[in-house]
N, C-alpha and C positions, 0 to 999 in steps of 0.2 A: 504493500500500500504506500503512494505518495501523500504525504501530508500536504493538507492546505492546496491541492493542486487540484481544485475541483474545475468545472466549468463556467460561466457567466457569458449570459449572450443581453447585451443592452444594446437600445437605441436611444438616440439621443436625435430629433427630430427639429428641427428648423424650418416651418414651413413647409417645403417641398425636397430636402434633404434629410437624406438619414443617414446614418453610421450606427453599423451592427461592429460592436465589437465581442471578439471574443478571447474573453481574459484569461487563458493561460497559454492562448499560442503563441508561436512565434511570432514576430513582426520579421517580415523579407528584410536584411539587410540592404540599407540604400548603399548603391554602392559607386554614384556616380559624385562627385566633388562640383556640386553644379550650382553652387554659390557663390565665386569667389571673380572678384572684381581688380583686384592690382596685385599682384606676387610679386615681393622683391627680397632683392637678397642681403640686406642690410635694412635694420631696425630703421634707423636715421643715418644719413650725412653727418659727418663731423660737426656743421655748421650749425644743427639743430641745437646740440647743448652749449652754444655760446650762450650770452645773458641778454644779447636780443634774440630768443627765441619768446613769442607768447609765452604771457601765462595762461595757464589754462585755472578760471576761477569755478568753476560746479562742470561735473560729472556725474550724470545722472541715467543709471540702465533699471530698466523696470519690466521686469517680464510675467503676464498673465497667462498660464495655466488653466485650462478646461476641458477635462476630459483626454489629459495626455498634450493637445494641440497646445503648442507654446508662441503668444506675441512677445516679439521684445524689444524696446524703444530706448537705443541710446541718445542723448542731449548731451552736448558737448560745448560748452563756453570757451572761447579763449579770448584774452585780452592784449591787444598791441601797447605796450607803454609805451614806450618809446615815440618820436617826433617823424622817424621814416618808416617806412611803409616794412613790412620785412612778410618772411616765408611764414605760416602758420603748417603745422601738419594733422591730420590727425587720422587715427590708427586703429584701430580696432579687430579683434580677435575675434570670429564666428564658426560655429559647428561647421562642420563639414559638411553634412545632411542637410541645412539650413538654406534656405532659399529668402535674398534680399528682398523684399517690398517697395522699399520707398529710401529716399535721399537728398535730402533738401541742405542748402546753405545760405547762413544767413549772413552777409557781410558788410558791415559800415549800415546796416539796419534795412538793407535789401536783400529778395528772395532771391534765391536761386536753385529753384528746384530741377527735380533730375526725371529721364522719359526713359523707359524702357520701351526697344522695339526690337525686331527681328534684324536679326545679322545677314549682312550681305553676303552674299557667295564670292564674289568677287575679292573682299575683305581676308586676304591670304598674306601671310610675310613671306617674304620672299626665304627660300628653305626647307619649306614647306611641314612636314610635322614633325613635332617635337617629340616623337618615343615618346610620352608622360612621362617625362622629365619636370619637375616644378621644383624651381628655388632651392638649388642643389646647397645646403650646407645652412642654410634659414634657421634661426632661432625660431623664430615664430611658430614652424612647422616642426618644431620640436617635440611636441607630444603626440601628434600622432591625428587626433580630433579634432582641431583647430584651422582654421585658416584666416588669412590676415585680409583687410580692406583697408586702402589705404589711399587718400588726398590728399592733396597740396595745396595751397592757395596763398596770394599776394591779401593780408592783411593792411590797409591803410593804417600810417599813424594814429594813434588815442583811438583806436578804433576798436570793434570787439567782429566777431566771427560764433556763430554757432552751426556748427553742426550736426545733425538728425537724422540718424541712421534707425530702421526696421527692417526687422528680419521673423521667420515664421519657420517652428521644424515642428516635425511630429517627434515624441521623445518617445525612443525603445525600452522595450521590457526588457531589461538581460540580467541573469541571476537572480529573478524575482525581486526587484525591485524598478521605478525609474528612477533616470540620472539626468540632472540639467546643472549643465554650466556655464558661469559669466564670467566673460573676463577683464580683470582687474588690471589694466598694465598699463597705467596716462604716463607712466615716463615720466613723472615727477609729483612732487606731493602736492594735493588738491586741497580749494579753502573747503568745499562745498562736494563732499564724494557720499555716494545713495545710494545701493543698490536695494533692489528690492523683488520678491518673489512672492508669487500670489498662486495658490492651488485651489482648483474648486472640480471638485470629484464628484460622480453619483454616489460610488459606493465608500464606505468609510472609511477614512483613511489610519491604515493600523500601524504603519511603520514612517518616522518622519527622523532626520539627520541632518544635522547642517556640519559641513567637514571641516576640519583645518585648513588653512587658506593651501591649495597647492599649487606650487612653484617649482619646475626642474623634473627631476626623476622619480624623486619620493613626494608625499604629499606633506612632509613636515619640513622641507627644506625652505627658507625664505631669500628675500630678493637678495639677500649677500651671500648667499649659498652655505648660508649655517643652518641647523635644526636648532628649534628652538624648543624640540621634546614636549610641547604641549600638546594635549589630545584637548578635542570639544571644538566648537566653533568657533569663530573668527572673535577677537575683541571688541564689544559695542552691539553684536547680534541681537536681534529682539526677535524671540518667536510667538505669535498668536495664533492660535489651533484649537478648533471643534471638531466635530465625528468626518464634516465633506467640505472643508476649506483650510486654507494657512497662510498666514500669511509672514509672510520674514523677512528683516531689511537691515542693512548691514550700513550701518555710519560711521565708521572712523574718524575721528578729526585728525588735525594735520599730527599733532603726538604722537595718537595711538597708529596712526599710518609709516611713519617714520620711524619708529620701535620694529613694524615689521619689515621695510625695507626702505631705505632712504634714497633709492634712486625711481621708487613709485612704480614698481614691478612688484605690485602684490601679489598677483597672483590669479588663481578660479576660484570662485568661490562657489562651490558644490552642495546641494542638496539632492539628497536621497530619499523618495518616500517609497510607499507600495499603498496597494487598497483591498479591501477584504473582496474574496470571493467566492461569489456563491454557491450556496450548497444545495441539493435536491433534484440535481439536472438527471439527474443518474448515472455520472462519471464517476463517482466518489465509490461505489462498491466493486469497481474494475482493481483485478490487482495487475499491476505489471511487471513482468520480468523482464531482465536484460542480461547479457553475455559480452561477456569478454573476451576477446580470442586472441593471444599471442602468437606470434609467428616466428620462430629461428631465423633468424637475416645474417648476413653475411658480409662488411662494408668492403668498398674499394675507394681510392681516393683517385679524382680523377684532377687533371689540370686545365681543365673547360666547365663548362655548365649544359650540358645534354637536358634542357627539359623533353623533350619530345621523348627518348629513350625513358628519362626516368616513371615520365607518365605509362607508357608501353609496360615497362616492368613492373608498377604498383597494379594495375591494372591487370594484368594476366598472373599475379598473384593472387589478387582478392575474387577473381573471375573463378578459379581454379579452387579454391577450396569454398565458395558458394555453392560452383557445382556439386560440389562432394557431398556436400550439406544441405543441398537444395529444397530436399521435401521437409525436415526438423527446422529452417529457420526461412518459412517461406514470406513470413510477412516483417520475418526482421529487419532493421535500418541497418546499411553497410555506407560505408563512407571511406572516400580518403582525404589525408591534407597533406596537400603538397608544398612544401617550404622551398624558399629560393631565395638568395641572394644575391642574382645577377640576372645578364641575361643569355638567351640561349646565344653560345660561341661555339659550338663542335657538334656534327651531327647533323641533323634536320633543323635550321637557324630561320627559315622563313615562318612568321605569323599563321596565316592562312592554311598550311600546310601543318601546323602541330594545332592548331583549333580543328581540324578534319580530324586526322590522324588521333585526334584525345575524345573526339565525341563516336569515333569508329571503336576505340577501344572500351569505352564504357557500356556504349549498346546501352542505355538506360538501367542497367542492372543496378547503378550505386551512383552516391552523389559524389563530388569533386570539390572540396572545399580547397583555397589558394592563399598563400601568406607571403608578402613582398616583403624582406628584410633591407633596409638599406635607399641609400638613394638611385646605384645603378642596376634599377629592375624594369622591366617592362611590364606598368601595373595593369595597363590595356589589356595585355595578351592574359597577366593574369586572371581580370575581370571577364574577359569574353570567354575563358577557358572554363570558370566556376559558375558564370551566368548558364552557359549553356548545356550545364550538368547539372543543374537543380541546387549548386551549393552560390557559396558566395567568398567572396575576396578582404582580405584585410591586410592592411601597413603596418610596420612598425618603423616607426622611423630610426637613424644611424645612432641618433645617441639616447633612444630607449634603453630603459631595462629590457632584453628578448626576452628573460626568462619570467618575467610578471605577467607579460601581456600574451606569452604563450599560454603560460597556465591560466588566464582570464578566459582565454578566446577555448582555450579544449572545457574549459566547464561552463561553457554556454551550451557548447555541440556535448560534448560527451556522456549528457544523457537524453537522446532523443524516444520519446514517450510514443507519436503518434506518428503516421504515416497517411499519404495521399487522403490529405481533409479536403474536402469540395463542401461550400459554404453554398447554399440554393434556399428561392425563397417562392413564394405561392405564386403562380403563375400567373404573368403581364403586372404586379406588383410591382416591382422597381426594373429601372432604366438606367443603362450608364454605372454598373458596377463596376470597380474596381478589381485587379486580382481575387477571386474566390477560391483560384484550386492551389493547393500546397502541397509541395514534394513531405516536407519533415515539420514535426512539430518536439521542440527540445524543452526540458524543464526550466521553468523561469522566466519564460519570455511570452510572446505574449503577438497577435494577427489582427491586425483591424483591413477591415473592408467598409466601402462607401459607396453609396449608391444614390439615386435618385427616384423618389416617389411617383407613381402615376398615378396614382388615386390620390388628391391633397386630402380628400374627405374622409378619408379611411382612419378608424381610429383602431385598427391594429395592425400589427405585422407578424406575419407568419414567417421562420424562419429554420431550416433543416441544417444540420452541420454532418454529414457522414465522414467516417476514417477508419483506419484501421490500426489494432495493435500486433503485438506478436502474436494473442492467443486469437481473434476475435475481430470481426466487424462492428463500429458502433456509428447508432442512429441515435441524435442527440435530435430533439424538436422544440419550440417553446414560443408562444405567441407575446408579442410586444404591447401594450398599450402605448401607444402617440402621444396622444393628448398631454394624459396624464405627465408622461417623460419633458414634454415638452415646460407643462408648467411647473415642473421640478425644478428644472434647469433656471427657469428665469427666476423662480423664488430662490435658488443656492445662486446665482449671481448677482442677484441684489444685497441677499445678506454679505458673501464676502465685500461688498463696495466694489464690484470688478468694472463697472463703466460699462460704456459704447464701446471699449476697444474690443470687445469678444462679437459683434454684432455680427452674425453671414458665419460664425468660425466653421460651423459644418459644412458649409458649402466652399469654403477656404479649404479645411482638410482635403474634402473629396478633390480639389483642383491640384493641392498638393500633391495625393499620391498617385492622379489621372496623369500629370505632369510625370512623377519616375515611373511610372507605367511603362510611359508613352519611351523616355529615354531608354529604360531597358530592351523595351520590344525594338528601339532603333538599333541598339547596339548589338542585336543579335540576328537582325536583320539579313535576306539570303542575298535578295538583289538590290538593285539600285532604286528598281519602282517603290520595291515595299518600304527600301529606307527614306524616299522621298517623301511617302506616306506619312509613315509615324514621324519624318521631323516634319512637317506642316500641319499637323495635328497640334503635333507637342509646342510647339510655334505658339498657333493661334492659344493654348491654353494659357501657356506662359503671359500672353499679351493679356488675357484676359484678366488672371488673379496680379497682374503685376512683377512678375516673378523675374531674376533675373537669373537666368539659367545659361548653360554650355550652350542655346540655341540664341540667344538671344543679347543687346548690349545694352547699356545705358546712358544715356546722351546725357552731360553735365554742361550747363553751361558757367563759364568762370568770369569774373568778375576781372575789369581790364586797370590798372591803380597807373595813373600819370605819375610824370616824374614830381610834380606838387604834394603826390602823396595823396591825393584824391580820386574818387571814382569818374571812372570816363563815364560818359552816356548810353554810348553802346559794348558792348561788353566780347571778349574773345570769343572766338567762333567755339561752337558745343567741343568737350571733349569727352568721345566714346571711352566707354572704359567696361569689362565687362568679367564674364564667367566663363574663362576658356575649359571647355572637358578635358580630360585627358587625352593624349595623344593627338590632341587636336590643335592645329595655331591657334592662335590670338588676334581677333582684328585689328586694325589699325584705325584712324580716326575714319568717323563718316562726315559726310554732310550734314549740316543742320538743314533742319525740318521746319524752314519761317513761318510758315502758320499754328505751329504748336510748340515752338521753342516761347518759352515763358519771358516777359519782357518786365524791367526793373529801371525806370529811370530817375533822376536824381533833379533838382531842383538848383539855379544857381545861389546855393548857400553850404557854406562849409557840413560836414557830415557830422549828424549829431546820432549817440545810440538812442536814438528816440522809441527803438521799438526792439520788442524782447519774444525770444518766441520760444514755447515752450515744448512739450513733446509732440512726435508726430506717428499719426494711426495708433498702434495701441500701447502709446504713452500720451494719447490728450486726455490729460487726465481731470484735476479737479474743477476747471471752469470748465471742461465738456460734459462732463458730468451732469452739472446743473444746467448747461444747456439744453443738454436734450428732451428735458422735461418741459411737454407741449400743453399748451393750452389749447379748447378746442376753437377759439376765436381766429378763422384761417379764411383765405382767398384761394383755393387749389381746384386743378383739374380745367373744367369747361367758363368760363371758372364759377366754379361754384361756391358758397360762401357760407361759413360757420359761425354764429357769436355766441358765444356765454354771454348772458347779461350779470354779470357778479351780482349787484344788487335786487335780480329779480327772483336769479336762480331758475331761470328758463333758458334753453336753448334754443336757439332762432336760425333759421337757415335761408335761404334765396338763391337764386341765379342772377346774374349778369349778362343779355346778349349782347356783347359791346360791337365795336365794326373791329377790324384787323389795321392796326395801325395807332389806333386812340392811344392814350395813355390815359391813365385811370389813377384818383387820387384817394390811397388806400388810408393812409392816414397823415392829419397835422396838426401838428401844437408848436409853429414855427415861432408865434410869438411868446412864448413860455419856454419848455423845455429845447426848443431850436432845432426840433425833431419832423420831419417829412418825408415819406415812403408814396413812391409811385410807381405802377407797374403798365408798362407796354405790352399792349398784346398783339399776337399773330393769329392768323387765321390758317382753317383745314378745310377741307370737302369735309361733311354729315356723312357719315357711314349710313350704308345702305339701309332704308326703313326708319330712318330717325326723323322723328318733327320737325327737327331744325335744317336749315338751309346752310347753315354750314358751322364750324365750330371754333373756338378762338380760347388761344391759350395765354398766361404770362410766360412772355422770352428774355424780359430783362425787367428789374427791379432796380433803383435807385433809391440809399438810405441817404438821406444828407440832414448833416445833423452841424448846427449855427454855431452853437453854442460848446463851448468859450471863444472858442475860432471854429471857424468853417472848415469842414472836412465832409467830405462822403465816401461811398461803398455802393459802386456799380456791378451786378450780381448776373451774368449766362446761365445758362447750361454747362457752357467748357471753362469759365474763366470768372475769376475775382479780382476787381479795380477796386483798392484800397489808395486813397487819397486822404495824408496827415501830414502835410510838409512833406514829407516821402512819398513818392508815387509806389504801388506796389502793383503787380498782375501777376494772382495767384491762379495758377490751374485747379478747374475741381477735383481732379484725377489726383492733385495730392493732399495728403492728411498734415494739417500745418493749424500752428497757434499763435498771433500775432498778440501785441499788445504796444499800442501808440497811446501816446497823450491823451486823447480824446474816447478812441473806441478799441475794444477788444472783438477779436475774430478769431474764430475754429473753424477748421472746414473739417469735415471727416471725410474722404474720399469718395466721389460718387455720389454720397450719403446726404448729409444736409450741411449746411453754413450757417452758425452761429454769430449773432452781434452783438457786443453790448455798448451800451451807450451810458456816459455818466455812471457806471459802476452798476445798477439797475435796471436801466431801460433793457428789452431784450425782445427780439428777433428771431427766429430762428428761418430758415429759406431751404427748401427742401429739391433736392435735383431729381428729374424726371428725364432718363435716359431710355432711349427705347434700342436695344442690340440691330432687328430686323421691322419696323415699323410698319405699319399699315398704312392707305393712302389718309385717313384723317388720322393722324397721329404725329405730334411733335415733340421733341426734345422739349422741354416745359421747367417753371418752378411753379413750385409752391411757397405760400406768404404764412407764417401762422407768430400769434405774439405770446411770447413765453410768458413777458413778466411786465405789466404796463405803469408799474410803479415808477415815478418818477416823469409822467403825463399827466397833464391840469385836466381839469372837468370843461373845460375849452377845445377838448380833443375832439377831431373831424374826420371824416372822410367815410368811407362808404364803411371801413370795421372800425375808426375810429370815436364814431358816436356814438356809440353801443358802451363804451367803459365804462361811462357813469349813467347812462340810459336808465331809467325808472321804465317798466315794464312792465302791462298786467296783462293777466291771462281772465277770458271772460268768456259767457255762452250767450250766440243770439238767437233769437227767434228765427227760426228757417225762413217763414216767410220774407223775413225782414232784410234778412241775408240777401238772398235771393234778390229783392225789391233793389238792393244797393249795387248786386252784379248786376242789372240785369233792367235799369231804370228805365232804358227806350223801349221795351216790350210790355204786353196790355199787363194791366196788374193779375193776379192770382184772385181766381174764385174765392170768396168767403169762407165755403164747405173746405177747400182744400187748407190744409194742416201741415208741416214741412218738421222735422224735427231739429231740435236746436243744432249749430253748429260754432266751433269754437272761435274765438277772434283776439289778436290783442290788440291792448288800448296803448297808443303811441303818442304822449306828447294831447292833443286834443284829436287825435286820427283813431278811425276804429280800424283793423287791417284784417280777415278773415284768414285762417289758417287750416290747413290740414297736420298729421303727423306723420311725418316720412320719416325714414331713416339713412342715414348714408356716412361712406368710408371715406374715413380720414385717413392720415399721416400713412400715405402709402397701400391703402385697403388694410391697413396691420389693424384698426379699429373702428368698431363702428358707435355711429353715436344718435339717439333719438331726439327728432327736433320740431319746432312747430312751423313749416314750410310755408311763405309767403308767395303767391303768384305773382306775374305779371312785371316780370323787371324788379320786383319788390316795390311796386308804386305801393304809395302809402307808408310806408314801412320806413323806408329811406329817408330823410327830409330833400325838400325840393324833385331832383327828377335827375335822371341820366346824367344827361347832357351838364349838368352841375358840375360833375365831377370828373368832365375831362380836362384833361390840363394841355396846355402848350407845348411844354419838352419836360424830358426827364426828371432837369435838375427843376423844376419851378416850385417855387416856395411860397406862392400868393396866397392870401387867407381866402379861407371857405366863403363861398362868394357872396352868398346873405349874411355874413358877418356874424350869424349868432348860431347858434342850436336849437334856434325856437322857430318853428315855420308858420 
């Protein structure tokens, strides 16, 4: 019997994504290194640790945890003191497995965000492929796990720089537990350093560890390469933990940083949990046995590297007593690992020809695991040789411990439990699954699979696991509830305080593992068509989740500093920088993209750090937080329109047929608060059988706000124009925090855009992206007011009059109703009787209403309202036409000058 190694099949539902996981299989080893953006082979230049290198004043990494799926949002300050412009760098250490999101900079108080797009073909260094070779002799690449990112930029004198890096992995199960780490290495002691780790789990979390900081080869060694023999977690740790959350954050100050390493190479800072799992699947009464089989070997030493031969001979040795054995160990797990420390020199030396020659020898009878020792190995040929045996590949780098990470890596494999598990679920049920068939399933680890729902409405899921042991077939079955999981999820992400930044993560994971799907199915690929296939698949995915991957690069644009020391206007042409795969080159620059490259201009007046930006995607943390929190007081869709009345406690709804072009004056309190919001609409062809003659959306919103000074926030579909003595143009496609004098800005990618005004006033504008549109359908926002405090009772416009609005709800006489729609037709019989129908009282206006219902904030809610006809004549003070304005920016008061009509 294995202890504690039962089954657990969860889902975890999103909408219209699911994720079955199942907690004690394996997870496939990723095995492509398809995140890494600049490899070099020196930490820094000499020049960097002169004493005009920036300071770097806050460091702050923040990673949210859900269900295994990991966000993680570095912020990075640094400060120019100095009078000349000098180099800034900055550095950063990420999983291997881990796939970048997003990359923004912010320099002398301008954006400068980053585009991932598809690599060109063309884009070849001359030489052509590098063997996977990477950064031969690289500290960085010193442990094995890690890979470096790495920027440069021209900091302007008195100037500050921040940079904003995200990044997204799925964390493995190995040896029965997960493992996440961050890494600590600013290269000098920080005022302001945070790490912080946030877990939110369905099932209970039983095992939680935070490690000593590790640095080097041991994990007790620190940045001066002493141990300092303490066990427990890092100095300044704070953990907070209940049954399905945790949270933990690591603050050092400069002291207690300087104790552990004075040159600001702390280190990773590691945690370790696990989660309970469940019992009653009916795995738990299976016993399993396992075998051992030694073999008499015989060594020779040779003075080349024969892999092709060595595979040939492990091969027709393990083939050979299989057979012998064949009917007593017929469902047993056989394996080999193959170790190598170079590359093949003597014998069969071409690629192509020992990847045949190793899948001719195995005939599927056994898996093929691979282990590159060193830097001159050919990791490709190892990956393609384990990929296409069912096993998988792993490094140890030159100046590992070998003998740790051997015996790591053999007690992951060395007791494999379960054999050919195929994951199947009720049929036409989900779409676009992920891997479900697995050669091995080993103790401790642990298989997730992702799929997508075709029924939204379905509130279960049926899902089958079959496999086999040594002694036995098992059929494992067990039905999901949805719903339920779903509203689990949102109540354990509200208690940990986890944010927006988890929002979409199931539909993020499944893009994750679609994406190394897609790479592995490329890399193992027969022709040229199929490999063409899976990279234009894996392409378009990668574009989609953002990802910067071995297919794809990311276009940086850099910031151009005059010999004054000041920013030029227009800025250095983009520099590509990206995630080369193994064995694969490296592009070299592309072209920039002028209608999508992000533009930042500068104002003729000296550069002030006027503007502060905080984390980006899932580190907008505490003022996105409260952003997100909507009121149902909104302008969205056709456009149709939402009000809470606060003081009435009714909710009021209408439409708007405006023409395509109007601009429409949403709200103003110009002479008070200094606050004006107006929105421009475009027009659609009616979809077929619709009443209306055609349809009209908001395509651009304007926030301009007077007061203390004049500034506004001109608001697309694709782009954000922040105007505060800085000009800024933010893409919606990035996740960024701004913070000027006047106003604060969140975007969350895609997602929505927050504003605030005066520390109170608040906004939030929701983006409507259509992938494949229909002919009435446009790119669109949404207008909704979070927080209207800090607006006079003088407030106007079509949801601005409604704030302080007095509002009753009342019942008329049918007849009477009727008499008021209906004034130029003969009056009603005496006899006839109509029954009462409801109306509110507005101001001295009675307005007749129905109760409809309708979705908000993206159809994610629906809200009951009492629905006014007709344009909302009545309803509205004055009429239509009142509330079109001249241009965007126009700030005129409401044209009858009062609130009273």
């Amino acid at each position: 019997m294995i202890p504690n190694e039962t089954i657990t099949i969860c889902v975890v539902p999103n909408t219209d994504i699911v994720v079955v996981v199942l907690c004690f299989f394996f997870m496939i080893v990723l095995l492509f290194k398809c995140c890494h953006i600049c490899f070099y082979s020196t930490l820094y230049n000499s020049d960097c640790f002169k004493e005009t290198k920036p300071h770097i004043q806050e460091l702050s990494v923040q990673t949210t945890i859900i269900s295994r799926y990991a966000f993680t949002a570095v912020s990075c300050s640094m400060l120019n003191r100095h009078s000349a412009a000098t180099q800034g760098v900055f550095q950063f250490h990420i999983p291997t497995a881990a796939y970048i999101s997003n990359f923004t900079m912010i320099v002398g108080g301008r954006v400068f965000p980053s585009q991932v797009k598809a690599k060109e073909k063309k884009m070849k260094k001359e030489g052509g492929e590098n063997n996977g070779k990477k950064n031969k002799n690289t500290p960085e690449q010193s442990e094995g796990e890690m890979e470096v990112f790495r920027m440069e930029v021209t900091i302007p004198g008195r100037n500050r720089a921040v940079f904003l890096l995200t990044y997204e992995e799925l964390l493995q199960r190995r040896l029965g537990r997960y493992e996440h780490v961050t890494s600590v290495r600013p290269m000098q002691l920080v005022s302001r350093l945070s790490v912080g780790v946030t877990v939110v789990e369905h099932s209970r979390i039983t095992y939680l560890e935070v490690l000593p900081l590790r640095n080097g080869k041991t994990p007790s060694s620190n940045g001066n390469g002493k141990a300092d023999g303490k066990v427990g977690p890092p100095v300044s740790t704070v953990v907070r933990q209940n049954d399905t959350f945790c949270k933990i954050s690591f603050t050092p100050n400069i002291a207690q940083q300087a104790k552990i390493a004075t040159n600001g190479m702390l280190g990773e800072f590691v945690v370790h949990y696990d989660v309970e799992r469940e019992t009653g699947t009916g795995i738990g009464d299976i016993q399993f046995q396992f075998l051992l089989n030694s073999f008499p070997l015989s060594f020779k030493i040779f003075s080349g590297t024969d892999i092709n031969g060595g595979i040939q001979a492990g091969s027709a040795l393990l083939g050979d007593y299989l057979s012998s054995k064949e009917e007593s160990h017929h469902n047993s797990v056989s394996l080999i690992i193959f170790l190598t420390d170079g590359r093949p020199t003597v014998g069969i030396v071409q690629s192509p020809a020992i990847i045949g020659n190793t899948k001719a020898a195995v005939q599927e009878k056994f898996c093929l695991f691979t282990i590159g020792m060193g830097d001159d190995v050919d990791y490709r040929l190892l990956e393609r040789m384990s990929l296409e045996n069912c096993g998988t590949m792993r490094r140890i780098p030159e100046d590992a411990d070998a003998s740790v990470m051997l015996k790591g890596f053999y007690d992951e494999i060395g007791t494999p439990l379960l054999s050919d598990i195929r994951v199947e679920y009720s049929e036409d049920a989900v779409e676009y699954i992920t891997q479900n068939l697995f050669t091995n399933y080993f103790n401790g680890s642990e298989l997730i699979v992702a799929g997508k729902l075709t029924n939204h409405s379905s509130d279960s899921l049926h899902v089958q696991v079959t496999a086999s042991n040594s002694e036995r077939s098992i059929v494992l079955e067990k039905d999901m509830s949805i719903h339920e999981r779903e509203q689990e999820t949102e109540r354990r992400l509200a208690e940990a305080e986890a944010g927006p930044n988890v929002n979409g993560y199931v539909e993020r994971l499944w893009g994750y593992l679609s994406v190394k799907d897609g790479l592995k199915g490329r890399l193992r690929s027969q022709t040229s068509a199929e490999r063409e296939n899976y990279t234009q698949h894996t392409t378009n995915l990668s574009l989609t989740y953002n990802f910067l991957t071995p297919l794809t690069q990311m276009i940086v644009e850099k910031p151009q500093v005059l010999a004054d020391g000041t920013l030029a206007q227009t800025q250095k042409e983009a520099e590509a920088t990206e995630a080369p795969p193994p064995a694969e080159s490296s592009s070299q620059l592309s072209e920039d993209d002028n209608n999508l490259t992000p533009q930042s201009l500068h104002r003729n007046q000296p550069p002030k750090p006027t503007s502060a930006v905080s984390k980006a995607t899932s580190g907008v943390s505490k003022l996105t937080k409260k952003s997100v929190t909507l009121s149902k007081t909104s302008a969205d869709g056709d456009p149709h329109f939402v009000v809470e009345v606060p003081h009435s406690k009714l909710t009021v709804c209408f439409n708007i047929n405006g023409e395509p072009g109007h601009i429409l004056r949403l709200v103003t309190d110009h002479k008070h608060s200094g606050v004006t919001v107006n929105g421009a609409l475009i027009g659609a062809p009616a979809p077929a059988g619709s009443h209306k003659e055609q349809r009209t959306y908001f395509n651009t919103i304007t926030i301009v706000a007077d007061k203390p000074h004049r500034s506004y926030i001109e608001v697309t579909p694709q782009k954000v124009i922040l105007d505060d003595r800085d000009r800024m143009i933010l893409p919606s496609s990035s996740s960024i925090s701004v913070q000027t004098a006047n106003l604060g800005v969140v975007i969350i990618a895609n997602t929505n855009l927050t504003v605030t005004i005066l520390g109170t006033i608040q906004f939030v504008i929701l983006f409507h992206h259509y992938k494949n549109p229909a002919p009435y359908q446009r790119d669109h926002l949404g207008f909704y007011i979070a927080n209207s405090k800090g607006l006079s009772k003088d407030t106007h416009g079509l949801l601005g009059q409604f704030l302080y609005e007095d509002i009753g709800l009342t019942q008329l006489n049918g007849n009477f109703s009727m008499a008021r729609e209906n004034s130029t037709q003969e009056p009603l019989g005496k006899n006839i009787s109509l029954p009462s129908c409801p109306a509110l009282k507005v101001k001295d206006r009675t307005v007749t209403v129905i109760k409809k219902s309708r979705r908000i904030y993206s159809g994610k809610q629906t809200v009951d309202c009492w629905f006014a006809k007709n344009n909302a004549a009545k309803l509205i003070d004055g009429q239509y036409s009142d509330y079109v304005v001249s241009h965007l920016f126009d700030t005129g008061d409401w044209a009858n000058g009062t609130n009273t009509h």
